[in-house]
TORKOL-4160 file (C-alpha; in steps of 0.2 Angstrom, whole numbers, padded with zeros to 4 digits, m for minus):
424
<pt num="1" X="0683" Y="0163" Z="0556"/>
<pt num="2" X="0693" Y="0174" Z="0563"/>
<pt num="3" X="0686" Y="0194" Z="0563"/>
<pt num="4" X="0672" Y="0183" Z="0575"/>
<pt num="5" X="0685" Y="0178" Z="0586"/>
<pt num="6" X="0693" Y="0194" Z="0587"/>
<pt num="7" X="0676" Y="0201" Z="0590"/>
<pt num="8" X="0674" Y="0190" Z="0604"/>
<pt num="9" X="0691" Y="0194" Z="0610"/>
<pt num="10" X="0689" Y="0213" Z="0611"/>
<pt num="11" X="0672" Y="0211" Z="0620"/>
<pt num="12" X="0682" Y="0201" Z="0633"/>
<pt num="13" X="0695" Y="0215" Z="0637"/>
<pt num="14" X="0680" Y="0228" Z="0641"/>
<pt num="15" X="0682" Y="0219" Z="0658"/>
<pt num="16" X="0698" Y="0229" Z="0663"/>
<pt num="17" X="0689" Y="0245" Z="0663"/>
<pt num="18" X="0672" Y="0242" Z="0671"/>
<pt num="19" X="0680" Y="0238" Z="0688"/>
<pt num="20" X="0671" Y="0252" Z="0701"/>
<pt num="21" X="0662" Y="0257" Z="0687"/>
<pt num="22" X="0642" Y="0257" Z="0692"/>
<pt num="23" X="0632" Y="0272" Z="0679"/>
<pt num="24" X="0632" Y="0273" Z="0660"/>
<pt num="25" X="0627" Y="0293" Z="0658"/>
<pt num="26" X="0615" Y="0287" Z="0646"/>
<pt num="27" X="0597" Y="0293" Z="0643"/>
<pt num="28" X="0585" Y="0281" Z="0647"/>
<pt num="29" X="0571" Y="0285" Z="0638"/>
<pt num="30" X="0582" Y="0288" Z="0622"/>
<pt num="31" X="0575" Y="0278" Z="0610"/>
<pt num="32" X="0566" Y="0265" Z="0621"/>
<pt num="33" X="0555" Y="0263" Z="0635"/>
<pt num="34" X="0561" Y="0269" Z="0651"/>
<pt num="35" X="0553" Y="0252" Z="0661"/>
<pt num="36" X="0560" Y="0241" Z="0649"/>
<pt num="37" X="0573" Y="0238" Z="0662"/>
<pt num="38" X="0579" Y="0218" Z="0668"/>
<pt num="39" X="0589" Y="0206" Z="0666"/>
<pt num="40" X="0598" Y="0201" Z="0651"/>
<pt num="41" X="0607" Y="0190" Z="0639"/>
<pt num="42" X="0621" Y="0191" Z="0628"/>
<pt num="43" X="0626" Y="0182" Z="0614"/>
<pt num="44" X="0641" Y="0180" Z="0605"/>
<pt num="45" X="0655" Y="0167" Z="0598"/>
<pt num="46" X="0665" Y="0156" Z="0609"/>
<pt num="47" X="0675" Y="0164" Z="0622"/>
<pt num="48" X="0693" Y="0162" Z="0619"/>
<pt num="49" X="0700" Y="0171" Z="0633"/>
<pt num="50" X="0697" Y="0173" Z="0652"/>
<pt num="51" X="0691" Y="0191" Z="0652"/>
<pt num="52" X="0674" Y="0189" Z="0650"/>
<pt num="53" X="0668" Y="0180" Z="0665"/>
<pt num="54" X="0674" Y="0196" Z="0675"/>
<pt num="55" X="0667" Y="0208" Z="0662"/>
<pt num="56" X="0651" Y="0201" Z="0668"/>
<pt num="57" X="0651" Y="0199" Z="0687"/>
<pt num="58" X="0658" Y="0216" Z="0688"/>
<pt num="59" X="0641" Y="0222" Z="0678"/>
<pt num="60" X="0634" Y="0207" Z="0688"/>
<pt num="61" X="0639" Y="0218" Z="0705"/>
<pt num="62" X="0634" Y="0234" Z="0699"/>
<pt num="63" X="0619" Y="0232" Z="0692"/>
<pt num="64" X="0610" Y="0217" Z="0701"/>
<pt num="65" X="0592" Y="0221" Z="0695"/>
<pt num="66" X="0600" Y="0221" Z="0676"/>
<pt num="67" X="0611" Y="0204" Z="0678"/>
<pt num="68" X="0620" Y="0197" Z="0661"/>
<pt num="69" X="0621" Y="0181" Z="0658"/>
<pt num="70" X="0630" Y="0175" Z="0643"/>
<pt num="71" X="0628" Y="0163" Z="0630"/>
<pt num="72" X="0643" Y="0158" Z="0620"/>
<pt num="73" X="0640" Y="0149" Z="0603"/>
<pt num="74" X="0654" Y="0140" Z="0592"/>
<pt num="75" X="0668" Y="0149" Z="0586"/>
<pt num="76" X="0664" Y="0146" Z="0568"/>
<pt num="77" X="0656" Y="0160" Z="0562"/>
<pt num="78" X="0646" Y="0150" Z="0549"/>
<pt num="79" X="0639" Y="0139" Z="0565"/>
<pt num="80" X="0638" Y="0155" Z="0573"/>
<pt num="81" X="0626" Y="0164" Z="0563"/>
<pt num="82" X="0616" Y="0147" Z="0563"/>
<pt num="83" X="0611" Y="0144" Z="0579"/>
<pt num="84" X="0607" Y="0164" Z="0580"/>
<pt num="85" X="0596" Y="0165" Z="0566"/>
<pt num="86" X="0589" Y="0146" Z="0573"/>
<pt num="87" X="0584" Y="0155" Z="0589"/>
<pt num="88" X="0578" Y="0170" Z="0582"/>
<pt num="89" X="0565" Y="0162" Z="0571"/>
<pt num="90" X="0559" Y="0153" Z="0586"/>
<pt num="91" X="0552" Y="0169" Z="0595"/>
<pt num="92" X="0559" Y="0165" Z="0610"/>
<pt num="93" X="0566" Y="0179" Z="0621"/>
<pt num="94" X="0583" Y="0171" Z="0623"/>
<pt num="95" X="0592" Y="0183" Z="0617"/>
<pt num="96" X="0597" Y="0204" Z="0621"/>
<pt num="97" X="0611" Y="0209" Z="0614"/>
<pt num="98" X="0619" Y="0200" Z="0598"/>
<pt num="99" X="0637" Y="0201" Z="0594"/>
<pt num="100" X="0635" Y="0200" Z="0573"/>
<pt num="101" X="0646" Y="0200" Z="0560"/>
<pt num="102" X="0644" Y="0217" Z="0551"/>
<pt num="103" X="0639" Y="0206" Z="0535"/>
<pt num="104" X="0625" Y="0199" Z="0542"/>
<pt num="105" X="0613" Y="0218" Z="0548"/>
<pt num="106" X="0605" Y="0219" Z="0532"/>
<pt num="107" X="0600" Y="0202" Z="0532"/>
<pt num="108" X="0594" Y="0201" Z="0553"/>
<pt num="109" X="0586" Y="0216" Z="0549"/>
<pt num="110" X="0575" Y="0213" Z="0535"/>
<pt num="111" X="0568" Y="0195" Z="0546"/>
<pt num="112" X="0564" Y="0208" Z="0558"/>
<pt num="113" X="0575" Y="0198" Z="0571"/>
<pt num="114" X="0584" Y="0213" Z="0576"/>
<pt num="115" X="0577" Y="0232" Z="0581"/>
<pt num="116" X="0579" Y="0248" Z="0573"/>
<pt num="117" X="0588" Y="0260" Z="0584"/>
<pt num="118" X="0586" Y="0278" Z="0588"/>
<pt num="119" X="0602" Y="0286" Z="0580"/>
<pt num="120" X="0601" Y="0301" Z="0592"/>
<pt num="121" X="0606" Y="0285" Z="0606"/>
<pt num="122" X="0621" Y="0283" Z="0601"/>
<pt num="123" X="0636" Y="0297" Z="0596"/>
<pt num="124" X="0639" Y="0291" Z="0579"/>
<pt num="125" X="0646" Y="0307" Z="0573"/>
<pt num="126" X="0660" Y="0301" Z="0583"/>
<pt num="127" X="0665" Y="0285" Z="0573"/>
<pt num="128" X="0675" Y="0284" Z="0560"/>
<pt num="129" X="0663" Y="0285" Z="0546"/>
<pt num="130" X="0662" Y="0271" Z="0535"/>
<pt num="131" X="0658" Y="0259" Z="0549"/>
<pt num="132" X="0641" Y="0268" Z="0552"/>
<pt num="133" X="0635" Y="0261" Z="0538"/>
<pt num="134" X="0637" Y="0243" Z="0542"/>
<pt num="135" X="0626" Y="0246" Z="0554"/>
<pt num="136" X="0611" Y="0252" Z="0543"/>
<pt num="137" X="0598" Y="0246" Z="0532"/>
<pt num="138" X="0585" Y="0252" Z="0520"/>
<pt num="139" X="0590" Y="0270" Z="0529"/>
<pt num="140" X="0587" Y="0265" Z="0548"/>
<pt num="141" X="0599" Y="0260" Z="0561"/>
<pt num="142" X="0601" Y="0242" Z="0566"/>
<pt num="143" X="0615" Y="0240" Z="0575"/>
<pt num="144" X="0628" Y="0250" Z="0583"/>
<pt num="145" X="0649" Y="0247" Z="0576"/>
<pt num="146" X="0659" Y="0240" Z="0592"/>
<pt num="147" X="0674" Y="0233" Z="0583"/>
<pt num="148" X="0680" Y="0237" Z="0564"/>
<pt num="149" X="0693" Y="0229" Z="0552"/>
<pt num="150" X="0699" Y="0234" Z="0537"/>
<pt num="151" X="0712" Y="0225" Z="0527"/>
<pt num="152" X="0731" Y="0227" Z="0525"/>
<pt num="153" X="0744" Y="0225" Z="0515"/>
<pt num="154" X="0760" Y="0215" Z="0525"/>
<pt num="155" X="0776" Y="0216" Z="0517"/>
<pt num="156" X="0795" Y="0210" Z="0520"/>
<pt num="157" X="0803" Y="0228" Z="0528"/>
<pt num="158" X="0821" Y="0220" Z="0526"/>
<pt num="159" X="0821" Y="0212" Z="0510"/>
<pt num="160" X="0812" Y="0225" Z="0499"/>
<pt num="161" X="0826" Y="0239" Z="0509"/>
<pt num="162" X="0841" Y="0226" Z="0504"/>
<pt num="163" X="0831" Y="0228" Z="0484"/>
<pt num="164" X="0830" Y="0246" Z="0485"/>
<pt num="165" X="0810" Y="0246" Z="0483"/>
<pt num="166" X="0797" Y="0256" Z="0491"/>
<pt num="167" X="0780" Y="0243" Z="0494"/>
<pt num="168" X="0768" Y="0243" Z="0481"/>
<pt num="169" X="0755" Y="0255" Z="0477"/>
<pt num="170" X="0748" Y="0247" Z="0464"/>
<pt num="171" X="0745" Y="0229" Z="0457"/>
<pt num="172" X="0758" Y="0231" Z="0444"/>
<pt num="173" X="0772" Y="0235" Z="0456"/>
<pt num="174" X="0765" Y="0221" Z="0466"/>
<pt num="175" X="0766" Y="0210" Z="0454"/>
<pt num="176" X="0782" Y="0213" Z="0449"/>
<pt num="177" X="0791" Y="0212" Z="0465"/>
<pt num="178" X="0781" Y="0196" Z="0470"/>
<pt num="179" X="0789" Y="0189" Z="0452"/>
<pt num="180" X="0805" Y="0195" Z="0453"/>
<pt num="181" X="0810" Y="0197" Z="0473"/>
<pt num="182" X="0800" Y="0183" Z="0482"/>
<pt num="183" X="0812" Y="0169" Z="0471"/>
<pt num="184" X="0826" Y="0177" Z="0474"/>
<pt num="185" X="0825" Y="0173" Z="0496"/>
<pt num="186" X="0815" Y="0155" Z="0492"/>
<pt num="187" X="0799" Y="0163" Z="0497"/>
<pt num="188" X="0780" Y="0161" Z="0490"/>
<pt num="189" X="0776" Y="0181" Z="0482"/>
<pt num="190" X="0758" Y="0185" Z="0488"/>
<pt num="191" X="0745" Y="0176" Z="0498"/>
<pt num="192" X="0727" Y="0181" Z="0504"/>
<pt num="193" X="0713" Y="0171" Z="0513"/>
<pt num="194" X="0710" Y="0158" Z="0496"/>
<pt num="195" X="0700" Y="0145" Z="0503"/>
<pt num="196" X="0683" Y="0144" Z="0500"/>
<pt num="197" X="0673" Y="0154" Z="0514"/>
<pt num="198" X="0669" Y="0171" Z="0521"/>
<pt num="199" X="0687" Y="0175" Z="0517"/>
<pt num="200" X="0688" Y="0171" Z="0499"/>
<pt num="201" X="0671" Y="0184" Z="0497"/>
<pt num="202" X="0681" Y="0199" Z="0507"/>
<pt num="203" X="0695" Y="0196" Z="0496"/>
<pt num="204" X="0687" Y="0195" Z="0480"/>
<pt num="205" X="0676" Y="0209" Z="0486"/>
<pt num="206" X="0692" Y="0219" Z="0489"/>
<pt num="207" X="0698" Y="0214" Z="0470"/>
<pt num="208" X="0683" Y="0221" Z="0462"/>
<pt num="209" X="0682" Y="0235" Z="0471"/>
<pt num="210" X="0700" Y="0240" Z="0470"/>
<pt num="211" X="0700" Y="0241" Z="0449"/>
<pt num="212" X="0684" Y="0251" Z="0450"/>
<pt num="213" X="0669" Y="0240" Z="0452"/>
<pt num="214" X="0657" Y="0235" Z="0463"/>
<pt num="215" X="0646" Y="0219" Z="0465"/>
<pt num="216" X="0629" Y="0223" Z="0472"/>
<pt num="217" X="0621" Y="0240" Z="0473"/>
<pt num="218" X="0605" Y="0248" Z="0481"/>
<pt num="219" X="0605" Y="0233" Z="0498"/>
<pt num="220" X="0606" Y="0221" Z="0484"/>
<pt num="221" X="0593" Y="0224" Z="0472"/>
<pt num="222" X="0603" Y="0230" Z="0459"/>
<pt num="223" X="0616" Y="0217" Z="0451"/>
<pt num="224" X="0632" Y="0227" Z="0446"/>
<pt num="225" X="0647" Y="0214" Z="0444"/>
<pt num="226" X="0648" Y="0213" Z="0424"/>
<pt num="227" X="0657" Y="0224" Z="0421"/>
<pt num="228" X="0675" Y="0228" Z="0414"/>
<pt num="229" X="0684" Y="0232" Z="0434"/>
<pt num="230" X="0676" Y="0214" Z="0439"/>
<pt num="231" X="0683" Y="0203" Z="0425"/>
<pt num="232" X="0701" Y="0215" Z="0429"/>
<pt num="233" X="0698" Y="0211" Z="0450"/>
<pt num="234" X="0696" Y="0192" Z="0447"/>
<pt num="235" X="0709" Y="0190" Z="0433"/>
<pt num="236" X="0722" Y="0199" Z="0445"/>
<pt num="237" X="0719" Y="0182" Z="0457"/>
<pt num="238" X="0720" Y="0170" Z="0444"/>
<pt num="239" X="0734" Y="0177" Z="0434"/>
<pt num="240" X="0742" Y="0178" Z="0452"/>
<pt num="241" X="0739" Y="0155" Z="0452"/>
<pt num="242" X="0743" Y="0155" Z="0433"/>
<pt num="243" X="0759" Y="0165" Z="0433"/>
<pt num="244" X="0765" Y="0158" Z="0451"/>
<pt num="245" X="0767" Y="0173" Z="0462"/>
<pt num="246" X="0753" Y="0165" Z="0471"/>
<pt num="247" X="0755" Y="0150" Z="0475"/>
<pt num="248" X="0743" Y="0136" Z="0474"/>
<pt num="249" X="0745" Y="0130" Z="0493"/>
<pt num="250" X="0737" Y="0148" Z="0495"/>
<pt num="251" X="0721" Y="0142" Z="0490"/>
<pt num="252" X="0719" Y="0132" Z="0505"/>
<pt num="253" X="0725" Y="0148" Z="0516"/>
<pt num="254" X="0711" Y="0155" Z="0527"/>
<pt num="255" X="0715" Y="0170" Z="0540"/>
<pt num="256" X="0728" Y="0159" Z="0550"/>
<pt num="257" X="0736" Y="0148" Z="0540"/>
<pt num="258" X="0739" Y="0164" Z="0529"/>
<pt num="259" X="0747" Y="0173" Z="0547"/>
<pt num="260" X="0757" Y="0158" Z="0552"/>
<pt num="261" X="0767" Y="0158" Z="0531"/>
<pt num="262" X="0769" Y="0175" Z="0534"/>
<pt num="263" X="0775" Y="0173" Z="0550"/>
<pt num="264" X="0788" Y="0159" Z="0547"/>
<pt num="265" X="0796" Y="0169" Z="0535"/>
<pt num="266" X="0787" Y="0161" Z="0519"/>
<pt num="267" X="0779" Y="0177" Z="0510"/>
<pt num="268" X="0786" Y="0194" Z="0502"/>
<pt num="269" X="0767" Y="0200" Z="0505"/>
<pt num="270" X="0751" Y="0195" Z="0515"/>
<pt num="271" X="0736" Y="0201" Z="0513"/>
<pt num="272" X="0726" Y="0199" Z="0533"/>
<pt num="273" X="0717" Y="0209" Z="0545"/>
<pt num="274" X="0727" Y="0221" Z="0559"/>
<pt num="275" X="0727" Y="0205" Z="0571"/>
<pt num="276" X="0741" Y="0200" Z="0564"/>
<pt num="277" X="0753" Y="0216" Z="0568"/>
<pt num="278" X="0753" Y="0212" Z="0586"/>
<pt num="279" X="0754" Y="0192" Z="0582"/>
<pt num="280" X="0769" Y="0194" Z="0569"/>
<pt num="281" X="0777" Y="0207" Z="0582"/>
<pt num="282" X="0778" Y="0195" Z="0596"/>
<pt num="283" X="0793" Y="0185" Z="0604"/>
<pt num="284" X="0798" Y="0171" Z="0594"/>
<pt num="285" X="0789" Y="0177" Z="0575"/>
<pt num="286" X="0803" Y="0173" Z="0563"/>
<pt num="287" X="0798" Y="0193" Z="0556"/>
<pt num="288" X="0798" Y="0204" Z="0571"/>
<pt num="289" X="0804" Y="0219" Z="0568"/>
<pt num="290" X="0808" Y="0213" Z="0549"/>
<pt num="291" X="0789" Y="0220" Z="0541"/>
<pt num="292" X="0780" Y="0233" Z="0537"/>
<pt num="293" X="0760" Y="0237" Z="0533"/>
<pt num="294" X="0752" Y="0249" Z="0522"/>
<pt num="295" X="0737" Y="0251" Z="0513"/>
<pt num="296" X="0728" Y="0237" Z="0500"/>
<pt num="297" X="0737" Y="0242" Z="0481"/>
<pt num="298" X="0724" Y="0244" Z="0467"/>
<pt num="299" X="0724" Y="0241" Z="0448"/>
<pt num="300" X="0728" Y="0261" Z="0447"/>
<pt num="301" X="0734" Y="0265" Z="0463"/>
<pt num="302" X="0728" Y="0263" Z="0481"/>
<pt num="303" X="0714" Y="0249" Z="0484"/>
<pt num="304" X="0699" Y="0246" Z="0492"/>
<pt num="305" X="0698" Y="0236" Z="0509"/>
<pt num="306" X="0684" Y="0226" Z="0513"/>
<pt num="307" X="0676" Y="0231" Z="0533"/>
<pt num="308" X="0677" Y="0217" Z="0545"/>
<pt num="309" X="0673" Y="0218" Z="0563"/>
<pt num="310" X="0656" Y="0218" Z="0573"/>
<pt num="311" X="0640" Y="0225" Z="0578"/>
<pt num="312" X="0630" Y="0225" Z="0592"/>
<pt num="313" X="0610" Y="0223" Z="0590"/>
<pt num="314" X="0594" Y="0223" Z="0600"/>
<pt num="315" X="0585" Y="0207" Z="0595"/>
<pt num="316" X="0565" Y="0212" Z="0591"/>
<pt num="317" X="0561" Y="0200" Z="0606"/>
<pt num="318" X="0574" Y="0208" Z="0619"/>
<pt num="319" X="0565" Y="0208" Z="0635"/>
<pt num="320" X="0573" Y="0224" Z="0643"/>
<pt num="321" X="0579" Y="0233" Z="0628"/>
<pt num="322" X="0582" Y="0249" Z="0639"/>
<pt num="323" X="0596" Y="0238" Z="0648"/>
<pt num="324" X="0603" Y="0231" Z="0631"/>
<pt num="325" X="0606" Y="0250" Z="0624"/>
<pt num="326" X="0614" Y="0257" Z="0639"/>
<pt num="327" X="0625" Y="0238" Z="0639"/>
<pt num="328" X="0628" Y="0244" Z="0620"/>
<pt num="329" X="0631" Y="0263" Z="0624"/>
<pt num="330" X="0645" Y="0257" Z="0636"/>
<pt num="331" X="0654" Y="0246" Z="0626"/>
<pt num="332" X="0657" Y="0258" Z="0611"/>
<pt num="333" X="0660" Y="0272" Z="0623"/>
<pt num="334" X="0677" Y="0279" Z="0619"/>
<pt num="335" X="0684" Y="0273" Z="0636"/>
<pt num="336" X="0680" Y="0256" Z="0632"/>
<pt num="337" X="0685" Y="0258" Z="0614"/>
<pt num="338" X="0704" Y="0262" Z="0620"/>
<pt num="339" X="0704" Y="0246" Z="0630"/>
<pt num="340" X="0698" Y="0237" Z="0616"/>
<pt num="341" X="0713" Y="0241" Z="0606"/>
<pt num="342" X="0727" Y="0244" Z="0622"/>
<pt num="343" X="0721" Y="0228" Z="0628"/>
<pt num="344" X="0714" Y="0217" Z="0612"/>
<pt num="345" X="0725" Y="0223" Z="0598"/>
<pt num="346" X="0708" Y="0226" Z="0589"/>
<pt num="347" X="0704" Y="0242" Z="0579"/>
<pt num="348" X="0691" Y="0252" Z="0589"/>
<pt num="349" X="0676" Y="0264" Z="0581"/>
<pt num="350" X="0679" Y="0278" Z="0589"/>
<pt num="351" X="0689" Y="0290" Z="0577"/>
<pt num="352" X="0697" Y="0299" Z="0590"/>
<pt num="353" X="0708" Y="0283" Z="0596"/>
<pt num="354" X="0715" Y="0284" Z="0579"/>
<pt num="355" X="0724" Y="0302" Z="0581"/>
<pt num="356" X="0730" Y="0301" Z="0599"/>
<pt num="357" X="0748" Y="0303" Z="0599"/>
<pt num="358" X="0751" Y="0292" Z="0614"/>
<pt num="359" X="0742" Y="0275" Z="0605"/>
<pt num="360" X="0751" Y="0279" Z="0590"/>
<pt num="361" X="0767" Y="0278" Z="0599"/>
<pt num="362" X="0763" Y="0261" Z="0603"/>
<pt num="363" X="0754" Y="0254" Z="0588"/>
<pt num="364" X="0762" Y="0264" Z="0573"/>
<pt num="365" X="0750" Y="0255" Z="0563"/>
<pt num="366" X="0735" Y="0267" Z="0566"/>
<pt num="367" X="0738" Y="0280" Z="0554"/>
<pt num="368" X="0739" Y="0266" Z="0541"/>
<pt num="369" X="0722" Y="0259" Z="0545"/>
<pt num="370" X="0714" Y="0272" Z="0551"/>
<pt num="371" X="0717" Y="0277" Z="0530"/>
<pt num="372" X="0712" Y="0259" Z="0527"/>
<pt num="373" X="0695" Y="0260" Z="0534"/>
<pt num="374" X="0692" Y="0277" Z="0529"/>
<pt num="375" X="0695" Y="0271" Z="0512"/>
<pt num="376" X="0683" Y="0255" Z="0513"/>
<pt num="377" X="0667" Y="0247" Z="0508"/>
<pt num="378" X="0655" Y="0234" Z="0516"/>
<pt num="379" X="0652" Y="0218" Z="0510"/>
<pt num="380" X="0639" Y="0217" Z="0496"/>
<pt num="381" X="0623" Y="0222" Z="0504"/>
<pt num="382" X="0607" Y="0209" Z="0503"/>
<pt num="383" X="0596" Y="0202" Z="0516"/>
<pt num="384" X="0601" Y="0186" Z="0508"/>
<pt num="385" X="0620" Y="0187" Z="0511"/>
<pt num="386" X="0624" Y="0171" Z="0514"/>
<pt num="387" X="0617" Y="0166" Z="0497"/>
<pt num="388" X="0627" Y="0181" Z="0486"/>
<pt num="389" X="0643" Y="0176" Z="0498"/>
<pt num="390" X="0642" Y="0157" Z="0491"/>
<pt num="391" X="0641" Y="0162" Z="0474"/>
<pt num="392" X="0654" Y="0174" Z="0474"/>
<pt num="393" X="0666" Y="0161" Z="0484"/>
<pt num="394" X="0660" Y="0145" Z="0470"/>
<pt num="395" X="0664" Y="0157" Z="0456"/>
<pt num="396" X="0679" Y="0162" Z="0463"/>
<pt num="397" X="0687" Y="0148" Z="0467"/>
<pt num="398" X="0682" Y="0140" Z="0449"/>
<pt num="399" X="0693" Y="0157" Z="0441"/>
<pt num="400" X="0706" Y="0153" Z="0454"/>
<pt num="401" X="0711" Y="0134" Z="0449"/>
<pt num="402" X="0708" Y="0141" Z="0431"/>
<pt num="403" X="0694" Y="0131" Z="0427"/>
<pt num="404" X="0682" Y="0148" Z="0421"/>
<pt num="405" X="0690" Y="0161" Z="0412"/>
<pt num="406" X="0686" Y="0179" Z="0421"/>
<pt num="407" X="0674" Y="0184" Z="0407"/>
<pt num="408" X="0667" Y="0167" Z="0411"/>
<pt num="409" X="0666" Y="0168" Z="0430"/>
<pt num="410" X="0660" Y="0188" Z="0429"/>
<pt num="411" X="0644" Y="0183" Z="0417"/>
<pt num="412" X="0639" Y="0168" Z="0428"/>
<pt num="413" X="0641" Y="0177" Z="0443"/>
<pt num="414" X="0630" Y="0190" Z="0437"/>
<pt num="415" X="0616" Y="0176" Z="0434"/>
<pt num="416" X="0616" Y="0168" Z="0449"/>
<pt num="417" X="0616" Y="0186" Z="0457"/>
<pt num="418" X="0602" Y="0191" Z="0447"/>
<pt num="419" X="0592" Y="0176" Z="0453"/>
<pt num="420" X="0595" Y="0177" Z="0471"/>
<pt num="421" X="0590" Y="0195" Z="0472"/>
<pt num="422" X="0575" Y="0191" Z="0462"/>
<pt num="423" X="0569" Y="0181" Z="0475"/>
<pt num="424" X="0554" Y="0184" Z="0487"/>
């Protein structure tokens, strides 16, 4: 999945900054013990890149009583989370710091695999906001924001000047000039991440959300998807298969195959992470310099994005969890943070990144998803995630391929819901 390789990718890049670095500024007693000092280990994805090795013989050099060694799972975010959660259960002390999905906190944290943090630690009156609470559960922090994501909405700059249109604001628009515009240049109107996976939950999440609704409240205790704005979220998709703006190859699309159509030229809109800015930018896309990105549209007017992005945790059986929260201190320190998104083209947490007139030169898309993430909501909270994820992606694909009517998919949603959170 690919918000767990862009994690991994921005976690490389911290390498560039830590050279002749050897102190952290951070209290040691803040929040753990003082001698809770040692070695330690840090697990994440697969490393895609050749940053991290230096990233951690630099600490290596600097800090040879607190040496990191690192442990790279598979780049699937479902195997990922697997071996994680395989390892934690064991009670083995394998494992420091965790790179997790911002999804999975409320679920690490109520097995008790991950500890609560002191919220005085850690400056989180400096993040941007919403991302603080992907981080918490049941009222305590868990975890502190390293990387965020929040949707965007990519659209053909050229062809909608040559039509005279502004890019939509809300579904109607949307819908219209996917119906009208996209045929008239041979391309596909409006595509997302369809497939049926973490990306089809973020996208349906986003759907519900952006006509008014919501799908679970209270951490997952309270079921809240029948209602009126979720059979409006899920009938917009399949009206989207029905009608043809989106088209059915788009139900295969996860977050690259939706990229590469994009990229080729193939859709008027795309709805993807920031990732895809730099890539669609780049030397040899058949769209550089031909698109544009704006906020998600809603039934009404603007939508709601879903956050992606990262948190890093303290496992409950960390051995030297005083070294793990100065290692997480550093990594979301804002000097780190610019290099995260100078160097990794990945959206830091640290608000003040977003208004600095110089980064905004170079990525014009800031201001643009700075209002994204501002404007966004977690995944559905539940310390059984990945049980409320598979349902909404079964019940959502069945609506797509127009096999459940959205009144349907909504009431059947809402049982299965109910049982899952009903569980012990």
């Amino acid at each position: 999945m690919r918000w767990m390789r862009a994690a991994g990718r921005a976690l490389l890049v911290v390498a560039v900054v830590l050279t002749g670095y050897t102190g952290f500024g951070v209290r040691a007693d803040a929040g753990v013990a003082a001698g809770d000092r040692g070695p330690l280990t840090l697990v994440t994805a697969g490393d895609l890149t050749d940053y991290l090795s230096p990233l951690l013989d630099v600490w290596n050099r600097g800090h040879p009583d607190e040496r990191v060694t690192l442990v790279e799972l598979p780049d699937s975010a479902d195997e990922t989370r697997a071996q994680m959660i395989s390892e934690l259960r064991s009670g083995r002390d394998r494992f420091d710091v965790l790179n997790i999905d911002v999804a999975w906190t409320p679920e690490f944290a109520a097995a008790g695999w991950i500890s609560p943090l002191e919220r005085d630690r850690f400056p989180l009156d400096t993040f941007l906001r919403p991302v603080v609470d992907t981080a918490t559960f049941d009222g305590r922090l868990y975890a502190v924001p390293y990387v965020t994501n929040a949707g965007l909405l990519y659209y053909r700059k050229d062809i909608l000047d040559r039509e005279g249109e502004e890019p939509p604001r809300t579904w109607a628009e949307l819908i219209r000039q996917a119906r009208t515009i996209a045929p008239k240049y041979g391309l596909d109107g409006y595509a997302g991440q369809f497939l049926p996976y973490e990306g089809l939950t973020v996208n349906v999440t986003e759907a519900v959300h952006s006509a008014g609704g919501s799908i679970l409240r209270d951490d997952g205790a309270r079921v809240t998807v029948d209602s009126d704005a979720a059979r409006a979220g899920l009938r917009f998709l399949a009206d989207g298969v029905r009608d043809g703006w989106i088209s059915r190859e788009a139900l295969g699309y996860k977050e690259e195959e939706s990229r590469q159509a994009f990229q080729d030229g193939r859709l008027l809109f795309l709805r993807n992470w920031p990732y895809v800015y730099a890539d669609a930018s780049a030397e040899g896309s058949g769209v550089a310099g031909r698109f544009g990105a704006v906020p998600l549209p809603g039934r009404d007017g603007p939508g709601t994005s879903v956050l992606g992005g990262s948190n890093l945790a303290v496992s409950s059986h960390a051995r030297h969890p005083a070294s793990a929260a100065d290692l997480i201190s550093y990594l979301t320190s804002e000097r780190v943070q610019r290099q995260v998104l100078t160097e990794g083209s990945l959206p830091p947490v640290r608000a003040a990144l977003y208004e600095d007139p110089e980064l905004i030169r170079a990525y014009p898309y800031l201001p643009t998803l700075r209002q994204s993430v501002l404007s966004a909501v977690p995944r559905p909270k539940s310390p059984r995630y990945d049980q409320v994820s598979l349902a909404v992606q079964a019940v959502a694909q069945d609506v797509m391929a127009q096999r459940q009517t959205p009144e349907q998919a909504v009431a059947r949603l809402a049982r299965e819901l109910g049982a899952i959170s009903r569980k012990g």
